[in-house]
N, C-alpha and C positions, 0 to 999 in steps of 0.2 A: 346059364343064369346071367344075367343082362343086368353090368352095374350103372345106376343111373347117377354121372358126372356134373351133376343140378347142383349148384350152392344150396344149403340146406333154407327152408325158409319157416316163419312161424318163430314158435319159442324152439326150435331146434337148437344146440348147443354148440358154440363156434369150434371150429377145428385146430387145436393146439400145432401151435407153429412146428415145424419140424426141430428136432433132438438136434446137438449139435456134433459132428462125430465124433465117433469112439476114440477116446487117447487127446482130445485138442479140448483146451479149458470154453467157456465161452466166454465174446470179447466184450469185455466192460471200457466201456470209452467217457472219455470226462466231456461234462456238456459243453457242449461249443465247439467239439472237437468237429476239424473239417478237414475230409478224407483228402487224402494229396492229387493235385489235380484238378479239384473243384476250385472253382473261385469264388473269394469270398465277395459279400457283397455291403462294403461299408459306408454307400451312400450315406445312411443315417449318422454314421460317426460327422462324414464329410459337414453336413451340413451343422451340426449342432458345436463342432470344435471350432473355435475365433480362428480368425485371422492370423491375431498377434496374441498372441498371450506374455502379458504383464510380469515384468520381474517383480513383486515388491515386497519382494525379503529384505530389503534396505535399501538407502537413498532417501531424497524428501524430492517433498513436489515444490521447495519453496524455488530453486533458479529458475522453474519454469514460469513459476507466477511471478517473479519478479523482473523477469525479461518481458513478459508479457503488459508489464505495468510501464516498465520504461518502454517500449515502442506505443504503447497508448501514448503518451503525450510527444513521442518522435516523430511521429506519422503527421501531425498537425503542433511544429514544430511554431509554425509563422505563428498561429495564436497563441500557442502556449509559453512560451519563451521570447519572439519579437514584438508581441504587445505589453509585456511589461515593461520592455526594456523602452520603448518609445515613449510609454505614459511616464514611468519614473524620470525620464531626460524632461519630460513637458515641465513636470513639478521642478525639475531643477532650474530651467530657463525662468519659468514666472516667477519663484523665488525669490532665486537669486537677484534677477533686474531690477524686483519689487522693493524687499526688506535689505539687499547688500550695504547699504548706505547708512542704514536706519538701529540694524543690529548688530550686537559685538558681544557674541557668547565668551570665547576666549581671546585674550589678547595676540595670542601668537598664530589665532588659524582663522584664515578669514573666514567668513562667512559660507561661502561658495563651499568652502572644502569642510564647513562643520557640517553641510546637509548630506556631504556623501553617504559617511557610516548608514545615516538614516532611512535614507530612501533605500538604499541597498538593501537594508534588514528589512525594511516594511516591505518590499518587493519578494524576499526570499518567504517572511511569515507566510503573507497573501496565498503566491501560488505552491507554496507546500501542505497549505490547512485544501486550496481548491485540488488539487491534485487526487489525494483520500479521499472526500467527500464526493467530490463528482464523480469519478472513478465507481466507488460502490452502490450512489442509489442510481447511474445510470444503468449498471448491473442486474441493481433490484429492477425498475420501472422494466426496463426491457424482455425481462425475464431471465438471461440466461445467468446468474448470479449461479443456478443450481448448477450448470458446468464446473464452477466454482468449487461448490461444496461438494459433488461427488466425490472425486478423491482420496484418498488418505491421506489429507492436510490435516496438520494439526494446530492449534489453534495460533500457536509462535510462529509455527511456518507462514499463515495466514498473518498475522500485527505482522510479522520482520518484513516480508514481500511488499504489501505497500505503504508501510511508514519508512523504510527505505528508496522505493522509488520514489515518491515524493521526498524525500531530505535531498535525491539526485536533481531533481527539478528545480527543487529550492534554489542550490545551490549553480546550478548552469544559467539560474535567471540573477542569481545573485552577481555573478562573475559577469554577466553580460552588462549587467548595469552600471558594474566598477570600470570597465574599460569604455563604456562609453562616456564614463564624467572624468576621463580622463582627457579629454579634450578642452574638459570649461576648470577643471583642477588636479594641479599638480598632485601626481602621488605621496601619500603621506603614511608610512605603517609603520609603527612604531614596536608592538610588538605584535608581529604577525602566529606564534601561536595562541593567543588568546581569542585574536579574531576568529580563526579555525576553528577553535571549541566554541565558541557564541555562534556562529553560525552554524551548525552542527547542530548542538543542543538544540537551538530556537527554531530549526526547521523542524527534529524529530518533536517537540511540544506540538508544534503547528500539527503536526501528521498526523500526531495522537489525537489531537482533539478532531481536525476531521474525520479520522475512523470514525472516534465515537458520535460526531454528527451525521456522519453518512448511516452507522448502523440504527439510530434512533430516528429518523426523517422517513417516512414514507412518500415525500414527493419533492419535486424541484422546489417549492417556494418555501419550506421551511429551512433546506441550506439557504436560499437565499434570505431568509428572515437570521438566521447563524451569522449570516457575513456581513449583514449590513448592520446590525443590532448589538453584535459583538465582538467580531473581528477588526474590524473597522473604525468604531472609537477608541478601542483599545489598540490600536495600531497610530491613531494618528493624536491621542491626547494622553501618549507615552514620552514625548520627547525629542520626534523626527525634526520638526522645525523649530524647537527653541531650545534652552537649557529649564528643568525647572526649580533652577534657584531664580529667577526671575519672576513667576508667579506668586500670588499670596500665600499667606501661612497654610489658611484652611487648603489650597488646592494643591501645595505641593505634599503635604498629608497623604491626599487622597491619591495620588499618583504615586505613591510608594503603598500603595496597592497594587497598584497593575504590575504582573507581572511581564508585561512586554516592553514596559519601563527600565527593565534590571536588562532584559537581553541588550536592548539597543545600547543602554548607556556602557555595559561589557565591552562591547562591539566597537563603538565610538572609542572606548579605551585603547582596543589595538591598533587602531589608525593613530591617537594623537598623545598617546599615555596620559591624559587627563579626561577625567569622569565626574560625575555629583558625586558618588557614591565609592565605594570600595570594589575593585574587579572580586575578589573575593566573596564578599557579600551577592554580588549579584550572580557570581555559578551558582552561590549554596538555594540561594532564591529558583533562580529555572531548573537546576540539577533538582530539585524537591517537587517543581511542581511537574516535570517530566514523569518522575517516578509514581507520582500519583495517579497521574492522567494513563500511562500506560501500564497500572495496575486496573485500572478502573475497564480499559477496553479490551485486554486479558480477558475479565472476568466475564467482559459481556459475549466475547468471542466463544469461549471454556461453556457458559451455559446456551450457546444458539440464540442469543435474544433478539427476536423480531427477524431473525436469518431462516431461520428452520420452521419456522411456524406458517 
């Protein structure tokens, strides 16, 4: 009898694997298990595992963004730092050659040397309000802002990185303008920690407010409607070239509104110990309106406004 060795075909019934022998258990193996010998083949891990994989159990992102924020304005160093310091020296020359003759704020400091404080602060406000402001809508315009926001920044890490670097700028444009009018006037600091905190303060103000005009502008010409509309008179009808005991009732009034009025006259304090006003009066004044202004860009920062949308 002739057995025919044909795999069964039809609804024929498969042929149960062989028993395993007698006395040996059968082998239960967990999945994925790969017999010794074989090689695995982990192409797919290769490809889909980074590079670099990220610590961020702890740390902040903010030295990065704030290194980043100071070589933006180091890298173009000539515009951003030796164009102020040439314009502010222009202002001293026509100034000074013009009104020296003419005006006598205080009796013990000529004239020359009462413009320094001023021009110096008005230099330092300037480029620490343009520093923020340009900085973040060239960010936005450009597009790569969201480089920015990916991160695990939070929102202080973000306000400290560039209201910092700009109070640095402020302050390297401010030091550049004091030793250049040290050529056309003698140095005069009478008390030099007070100058330190007014310049300080009065650039972290500046920085604050341009956060908050860079994060509310969606294009170049409303910073520039910012600077020229309101940086800018309040910069220059604060007190840079004159004292305002010298103007009428009603406008020296109105100039103890501005508060760029309290920074400069501060400031002026630490160069010559005489002020309009109280050095006291005038922190409580900028220490108040800093804290406003960088509660105010906190919050815009804390809800994404016009960043995440």
């Amino acid at each position: 009898m002739s057995i025919d060795a044909r795999p069964p075909v039809g609804n024929a019934p498969p042929t149960a694997p062989a028993a395993a022998p007698a006395g040996r258990a059968p082998s239960r193996r967990p999945a994925g298990h790969r017999p010794q010998g074989v090689p695995a083949d982990d192409s797919q891990a290769r490809v889909s595992a980074p590079l670099i994989a990220p610590d961020l159990r702890g740390g902040s992102g903010f030295p990065t963004l704030f290194y980043k924020e100071l070589l933006r304005f180091y890298k173009v160093s000539f515009q951003t730092v030796a164009a102020p310091v040439v314009t502010a020296l222009l202002y001293l020359l026509v100034f000074a050659h013009v009104l020296e003759d003419h005006v006598r704020v205080y009796d013990q400091v000529p004239y020359v040397n009462f413009l320094v404080p001023g021009l110096v602060m008005m230099s330092m406000l300037q480029n620490a309000f343009s520093n923020a402001s340009s900085s973040l809508i060239q960010s936005r315009v450009t597009g790569n802002l969201v480089f920015v926001l990916l991160p695990p920044l939070s929102y202080l890490d973000f306000y400290a990185a560039y209201v910092l670097a700009s109070v640095v700028r402020g302050l390297v444009v401010g030091m550049g303008v004091w030793l250049v009018t040290l050529i056309f006037a003698g140095p005069m600091v009478a008390h030099p920690g007070w100058m330190l905190t007014f310049a300080v303060l009065a650039c972290a103000v500046m920085a604050t407010l341009g956060l908050v005009a860079g994060i509310w502008a969606e294009k170049f010409d409303q910073i520039a409607a910012f600077q020229n509309f309101l940086i800018m008179p309040a910069t220059f009808l604060s007190g840079v070239f004159y004292s305002i005991n010298t103007l009428p009732p009603f406008w020296q009034a109105v100039s103890h509104w501005n508060p760029v009025f309290y920074a400069i006259d501060g400031f002026r304090y630490g160069f010559f110990g005489l002020s309009d006003v109280s050095p006291w009066h005038s922190l409580a004044v900028v220490g108040g309106v800093f804290l406003a202004l960088a509660a105010c860009a906190m919050r815009l920062l804390a809800s994404g406004y016009k960043l995440r949308s």
